[in-house]
Structures are given as C-alpha cells and as structure tokens.
OpenMM code with the backbone's topology and positions (N, CA, C; nanometers):
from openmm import Vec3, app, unit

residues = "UNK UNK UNK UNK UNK UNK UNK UNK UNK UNK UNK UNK UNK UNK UNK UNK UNK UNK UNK UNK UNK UNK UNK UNK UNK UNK UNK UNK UNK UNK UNK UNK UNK UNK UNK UNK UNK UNK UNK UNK UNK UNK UNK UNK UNK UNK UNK UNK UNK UNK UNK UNK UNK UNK UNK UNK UNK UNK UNK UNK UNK UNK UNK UNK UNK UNK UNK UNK UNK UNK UNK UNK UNK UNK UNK UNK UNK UNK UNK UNK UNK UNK UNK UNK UNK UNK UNK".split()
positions = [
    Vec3(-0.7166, 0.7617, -0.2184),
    Vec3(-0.6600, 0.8341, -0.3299),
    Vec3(-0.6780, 0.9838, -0.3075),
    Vec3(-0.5672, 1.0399, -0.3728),
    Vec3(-0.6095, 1.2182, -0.3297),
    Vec3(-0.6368, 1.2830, -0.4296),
    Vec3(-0.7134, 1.3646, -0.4143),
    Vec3(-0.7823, 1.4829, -0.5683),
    Vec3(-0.6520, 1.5186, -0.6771),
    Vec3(-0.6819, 1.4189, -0.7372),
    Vec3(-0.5612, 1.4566, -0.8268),
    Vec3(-0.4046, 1.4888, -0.8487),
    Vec3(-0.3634, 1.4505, -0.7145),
    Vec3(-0.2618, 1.4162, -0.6604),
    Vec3(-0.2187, 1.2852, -0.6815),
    Vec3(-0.0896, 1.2593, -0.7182),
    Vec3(-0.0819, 1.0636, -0.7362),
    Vec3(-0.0198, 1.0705, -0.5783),
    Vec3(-0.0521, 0.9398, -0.5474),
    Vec3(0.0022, 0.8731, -0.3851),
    Vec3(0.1393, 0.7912, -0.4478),
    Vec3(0.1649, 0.7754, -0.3055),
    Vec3(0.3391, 0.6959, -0.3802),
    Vec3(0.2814, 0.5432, -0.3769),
    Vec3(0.1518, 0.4920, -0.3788),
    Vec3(0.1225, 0.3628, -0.4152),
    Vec3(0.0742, 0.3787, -0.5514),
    Vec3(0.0148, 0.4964, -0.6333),
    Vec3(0.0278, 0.5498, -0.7260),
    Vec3(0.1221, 0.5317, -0.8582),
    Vec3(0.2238, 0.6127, -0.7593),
    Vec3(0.3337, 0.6322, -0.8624),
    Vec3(0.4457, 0.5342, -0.8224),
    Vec3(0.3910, 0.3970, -0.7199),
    Vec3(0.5020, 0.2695, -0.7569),
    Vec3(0.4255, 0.1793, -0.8393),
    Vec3(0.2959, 0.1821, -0.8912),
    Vec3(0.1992, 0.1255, -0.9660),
    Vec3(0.2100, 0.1672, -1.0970),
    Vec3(0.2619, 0.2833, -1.0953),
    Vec3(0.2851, 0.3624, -1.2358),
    Vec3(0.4407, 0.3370, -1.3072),
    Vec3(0.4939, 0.3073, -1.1788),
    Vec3(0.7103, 0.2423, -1.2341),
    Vec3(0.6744, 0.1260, -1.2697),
    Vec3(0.5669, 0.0583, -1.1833),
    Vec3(0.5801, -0.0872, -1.2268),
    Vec3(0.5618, -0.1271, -1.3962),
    Vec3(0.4068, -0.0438, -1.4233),
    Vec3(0.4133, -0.0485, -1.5787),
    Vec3(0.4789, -0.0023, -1.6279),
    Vec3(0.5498, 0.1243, -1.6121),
    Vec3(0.6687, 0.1611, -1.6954),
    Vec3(0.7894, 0.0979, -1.7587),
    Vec3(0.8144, 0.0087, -1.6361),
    Vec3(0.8975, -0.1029, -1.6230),
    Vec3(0.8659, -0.1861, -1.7263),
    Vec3(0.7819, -0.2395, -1.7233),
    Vec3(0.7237, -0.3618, -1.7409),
    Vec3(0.5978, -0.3255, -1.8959),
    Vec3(0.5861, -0.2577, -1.9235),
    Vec3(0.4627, -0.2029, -2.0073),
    Vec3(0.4981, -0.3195, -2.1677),
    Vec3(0.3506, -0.3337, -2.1996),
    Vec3(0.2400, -0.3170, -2.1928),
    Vec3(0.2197, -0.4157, -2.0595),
    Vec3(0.1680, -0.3810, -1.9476),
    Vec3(0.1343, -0.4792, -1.8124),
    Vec3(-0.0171, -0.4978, -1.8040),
    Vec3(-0.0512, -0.6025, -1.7812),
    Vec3(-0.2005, -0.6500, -1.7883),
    Vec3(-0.2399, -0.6418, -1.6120),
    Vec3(-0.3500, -0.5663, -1.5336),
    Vec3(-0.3944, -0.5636, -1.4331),
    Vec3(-0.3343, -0.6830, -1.3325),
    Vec3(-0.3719, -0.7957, -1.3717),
    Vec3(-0.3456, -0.9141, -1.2861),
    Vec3(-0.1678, -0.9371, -1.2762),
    Vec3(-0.1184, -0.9008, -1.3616),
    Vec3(0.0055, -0.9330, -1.3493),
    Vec3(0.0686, -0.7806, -1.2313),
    Vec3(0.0300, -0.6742, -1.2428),
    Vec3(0.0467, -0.5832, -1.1640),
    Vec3(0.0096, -0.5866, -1.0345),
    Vec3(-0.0403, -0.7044, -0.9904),
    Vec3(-0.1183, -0.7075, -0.8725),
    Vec3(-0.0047, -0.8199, -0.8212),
    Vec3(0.0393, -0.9325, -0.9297),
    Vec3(0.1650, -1.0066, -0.8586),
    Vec3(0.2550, -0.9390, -0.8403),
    Vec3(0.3109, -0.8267, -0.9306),
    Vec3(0.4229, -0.7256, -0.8965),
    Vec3(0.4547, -0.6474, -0.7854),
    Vec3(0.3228, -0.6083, -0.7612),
    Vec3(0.3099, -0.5216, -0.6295),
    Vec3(0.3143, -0.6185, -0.5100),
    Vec3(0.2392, -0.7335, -0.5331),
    Vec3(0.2660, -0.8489, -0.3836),
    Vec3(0.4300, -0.8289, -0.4147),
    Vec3(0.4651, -0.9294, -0.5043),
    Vec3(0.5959, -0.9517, -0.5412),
    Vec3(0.7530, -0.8172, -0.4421),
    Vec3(0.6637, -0.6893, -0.4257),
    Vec3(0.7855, -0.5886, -0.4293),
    Vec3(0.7704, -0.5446, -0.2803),
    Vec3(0.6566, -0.6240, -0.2038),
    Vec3(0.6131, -0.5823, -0.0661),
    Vec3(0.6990, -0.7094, 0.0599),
    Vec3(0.7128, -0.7001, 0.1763),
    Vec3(0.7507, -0.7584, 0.2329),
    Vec3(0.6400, -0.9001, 0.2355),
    Vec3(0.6357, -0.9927, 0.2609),
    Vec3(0.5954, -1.1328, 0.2758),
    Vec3(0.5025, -1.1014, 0.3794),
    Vec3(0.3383, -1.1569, 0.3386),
    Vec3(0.2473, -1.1486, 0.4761),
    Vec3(0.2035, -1.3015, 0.5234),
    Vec3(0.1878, -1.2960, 0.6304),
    Vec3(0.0835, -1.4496, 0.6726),
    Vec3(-0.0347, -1.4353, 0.6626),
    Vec3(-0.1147, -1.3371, 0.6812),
    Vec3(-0.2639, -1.3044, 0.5906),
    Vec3(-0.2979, -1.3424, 0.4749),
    Vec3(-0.4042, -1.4373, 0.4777),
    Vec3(-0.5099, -1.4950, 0.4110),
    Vec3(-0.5683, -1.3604, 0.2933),
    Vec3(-0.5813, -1.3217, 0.3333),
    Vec3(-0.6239, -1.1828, 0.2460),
    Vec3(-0.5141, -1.1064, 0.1811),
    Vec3(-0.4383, -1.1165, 0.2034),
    Vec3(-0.3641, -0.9793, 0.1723),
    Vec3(-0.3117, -0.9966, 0.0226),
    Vec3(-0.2804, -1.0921, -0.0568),
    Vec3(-0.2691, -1.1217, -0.1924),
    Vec3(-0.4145, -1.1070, -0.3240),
    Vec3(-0.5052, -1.1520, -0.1949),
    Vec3(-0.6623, -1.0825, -0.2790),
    Vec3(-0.6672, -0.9671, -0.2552),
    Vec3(-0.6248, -0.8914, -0.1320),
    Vec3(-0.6065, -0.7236, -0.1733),
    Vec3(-0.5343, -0.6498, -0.2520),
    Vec3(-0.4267, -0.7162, -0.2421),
    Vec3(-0.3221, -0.6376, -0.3518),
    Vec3(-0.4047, -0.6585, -0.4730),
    Vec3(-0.4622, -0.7822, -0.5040),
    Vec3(-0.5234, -0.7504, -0.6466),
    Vec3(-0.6102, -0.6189, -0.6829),
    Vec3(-0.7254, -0.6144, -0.5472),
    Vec3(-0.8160, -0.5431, -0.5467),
    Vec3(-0.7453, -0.4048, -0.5889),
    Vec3(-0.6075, -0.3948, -0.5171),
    Vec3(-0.5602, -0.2467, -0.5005),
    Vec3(-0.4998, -0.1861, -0.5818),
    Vec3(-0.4997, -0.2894, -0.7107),
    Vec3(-0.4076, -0.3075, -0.8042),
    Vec3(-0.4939, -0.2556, -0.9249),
    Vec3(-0.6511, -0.2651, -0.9379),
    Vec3(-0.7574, -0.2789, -0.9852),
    Vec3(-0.7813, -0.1383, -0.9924),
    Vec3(-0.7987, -0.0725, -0.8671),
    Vec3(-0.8036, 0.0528, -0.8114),
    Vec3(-0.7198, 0.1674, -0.8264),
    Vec3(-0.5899, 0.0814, -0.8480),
    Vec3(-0.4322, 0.2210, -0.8504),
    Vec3(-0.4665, 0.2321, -1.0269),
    Vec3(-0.5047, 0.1190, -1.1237),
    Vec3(-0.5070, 0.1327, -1.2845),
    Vec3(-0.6165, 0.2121, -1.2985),
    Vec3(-0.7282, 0.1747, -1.2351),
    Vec3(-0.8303, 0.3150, -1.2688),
    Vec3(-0.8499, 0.4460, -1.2509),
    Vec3(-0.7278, 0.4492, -1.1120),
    Vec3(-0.7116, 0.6158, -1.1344),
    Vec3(-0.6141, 0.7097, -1.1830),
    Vec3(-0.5255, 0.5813, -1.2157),
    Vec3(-0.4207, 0.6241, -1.2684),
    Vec3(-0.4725, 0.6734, -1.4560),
    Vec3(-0.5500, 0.5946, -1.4734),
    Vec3(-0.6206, 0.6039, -1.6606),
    Vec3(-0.6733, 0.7017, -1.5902),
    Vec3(-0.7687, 0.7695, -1.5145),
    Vec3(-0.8456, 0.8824, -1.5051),
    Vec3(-0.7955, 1.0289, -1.4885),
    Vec3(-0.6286, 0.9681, -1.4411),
    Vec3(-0.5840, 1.1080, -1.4445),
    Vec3(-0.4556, 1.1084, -1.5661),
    Vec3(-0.4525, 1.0270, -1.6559),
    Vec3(-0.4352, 1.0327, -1.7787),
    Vec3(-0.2400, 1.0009, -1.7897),
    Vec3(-0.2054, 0.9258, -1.6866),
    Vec3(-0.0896, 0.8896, -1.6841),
    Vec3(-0.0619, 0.7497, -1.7522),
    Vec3(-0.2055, 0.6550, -1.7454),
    Vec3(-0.1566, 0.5498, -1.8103),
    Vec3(-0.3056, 0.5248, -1.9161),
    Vec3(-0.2663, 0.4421, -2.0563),
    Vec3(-0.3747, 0.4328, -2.1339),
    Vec3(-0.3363, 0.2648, -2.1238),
    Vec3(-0.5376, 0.2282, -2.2165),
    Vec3(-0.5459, 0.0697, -2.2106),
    Vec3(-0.4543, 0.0541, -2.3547),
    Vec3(-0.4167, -0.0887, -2.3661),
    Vec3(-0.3479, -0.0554, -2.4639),
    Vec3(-0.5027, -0.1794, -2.5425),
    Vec3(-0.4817, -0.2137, -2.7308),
    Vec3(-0.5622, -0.3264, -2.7418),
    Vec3(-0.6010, -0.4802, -2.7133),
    Vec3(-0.4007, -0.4888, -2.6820),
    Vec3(-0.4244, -0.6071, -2.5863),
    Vec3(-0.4693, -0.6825, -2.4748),
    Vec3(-0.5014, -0.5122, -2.3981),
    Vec3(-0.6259, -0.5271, -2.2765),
    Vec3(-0.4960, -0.5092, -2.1466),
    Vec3(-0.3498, -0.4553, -2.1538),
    Vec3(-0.2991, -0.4058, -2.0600),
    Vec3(-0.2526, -0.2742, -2.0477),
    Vec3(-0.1397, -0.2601, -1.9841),
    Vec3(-0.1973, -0.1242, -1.9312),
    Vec3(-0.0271, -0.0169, -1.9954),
    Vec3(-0.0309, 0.1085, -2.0409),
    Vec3(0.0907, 0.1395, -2.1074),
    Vec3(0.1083, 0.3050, -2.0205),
    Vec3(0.2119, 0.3381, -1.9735),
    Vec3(0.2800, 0.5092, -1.9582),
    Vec3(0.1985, 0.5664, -2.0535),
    Vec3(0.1838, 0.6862, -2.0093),
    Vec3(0.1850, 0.8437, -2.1196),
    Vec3(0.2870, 0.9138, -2.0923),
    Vec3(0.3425, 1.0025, -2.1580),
    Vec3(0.4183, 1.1256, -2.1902),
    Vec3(0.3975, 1.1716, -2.0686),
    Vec3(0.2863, 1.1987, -1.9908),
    Vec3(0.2005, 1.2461, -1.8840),
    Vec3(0.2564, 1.1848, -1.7818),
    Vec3(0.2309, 1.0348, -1.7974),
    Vec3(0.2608, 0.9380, -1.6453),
    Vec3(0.4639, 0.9415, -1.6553),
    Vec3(0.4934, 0.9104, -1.7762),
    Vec3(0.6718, 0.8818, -1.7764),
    Vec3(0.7083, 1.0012, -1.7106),
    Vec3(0.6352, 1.1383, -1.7636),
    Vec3(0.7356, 1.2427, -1.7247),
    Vec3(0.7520, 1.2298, -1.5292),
    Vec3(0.6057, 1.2361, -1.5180),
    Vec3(0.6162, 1.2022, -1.3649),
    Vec3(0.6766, 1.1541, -1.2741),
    Vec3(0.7601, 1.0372, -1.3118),
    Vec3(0.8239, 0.9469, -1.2345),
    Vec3(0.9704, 0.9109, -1.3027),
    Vec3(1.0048, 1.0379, -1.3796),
    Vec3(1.1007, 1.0588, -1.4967),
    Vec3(1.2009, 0.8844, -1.5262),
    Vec3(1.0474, 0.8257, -1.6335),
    Vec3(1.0436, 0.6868, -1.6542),
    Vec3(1.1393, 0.7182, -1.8404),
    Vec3(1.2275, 0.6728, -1.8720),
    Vec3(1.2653, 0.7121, -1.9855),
    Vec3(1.1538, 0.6669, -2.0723),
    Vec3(1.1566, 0.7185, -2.2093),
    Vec3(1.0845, 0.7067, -2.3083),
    Vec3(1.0841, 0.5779, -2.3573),
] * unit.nanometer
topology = app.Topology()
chain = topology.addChain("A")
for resn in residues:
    res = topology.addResidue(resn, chain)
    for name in ("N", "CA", "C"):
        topology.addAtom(name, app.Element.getBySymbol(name[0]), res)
C-alpha cells in the first residue's frame, strides 16, 4: 500500500463497493476472485480474501469507505468522488 496514495487494487476494491454497496468483506473477496483471470493455485482464493481484508482497512483509514451497521462496507463523498462513482 502507498502513503496515502490509493493503488489501482485500491481503487478496483473501492468500484467494487460502489457498485455493489452496502458490500460485506467476504463477499468482496468473491468479487475480486470473481473479476481476476482463473488460477490453479491452492492459495490464491484464500489470498484474495486476505487481500480483500487489507484493501477495506485502508481504504476506511483513508476515509473513502465507512462500516455501515450491518457490518458491510459503503463509498464516501471522499471515496465516490475518486473513482467518479455516481452518487
């Protein structure tokens, strides 16, 4: 991740909820497998989760996406303008 910079795994983690909002972690982690080419690795579907885990926490830290009460994950004003996600 870069100092406050979003990465473009970032800000395709950030369309996905936009898309998709209110999105719950685990379901963002099938999205992102879901939008990647097909692997034969044993691992690579438990990483995407992991990475998926990782892109929501820094994405809330730099204030583009909030939890919502249902326990998934929603745009800000902040994150939409970014990835000019309509309202």
């Amino acid at each position: 991740m870069s100092d406050g910079y979003p990465t473009a795994a970032q800000k395709e983690a950030l369309r996905l909820i936009c898309d998709h909002e209110p999105m719950p972690a685990h379901r963002l982690a099938g999205e992102l497998v879901a939008t990647r080419r097909p692997s034969t690795n044993p691992g690579y579907t438990p990483a995407a989760a992991r990475m998926a885990g990782t892109l929501v926490w820094r994405l809330q830290a730099q204030g583009f996406i909030v939890e919502t009460p249902a326990g998934g994950w929603a745009t800000t004003a902040e994150g939409r303008a970014l990835i000019a996600c309509p309202a």
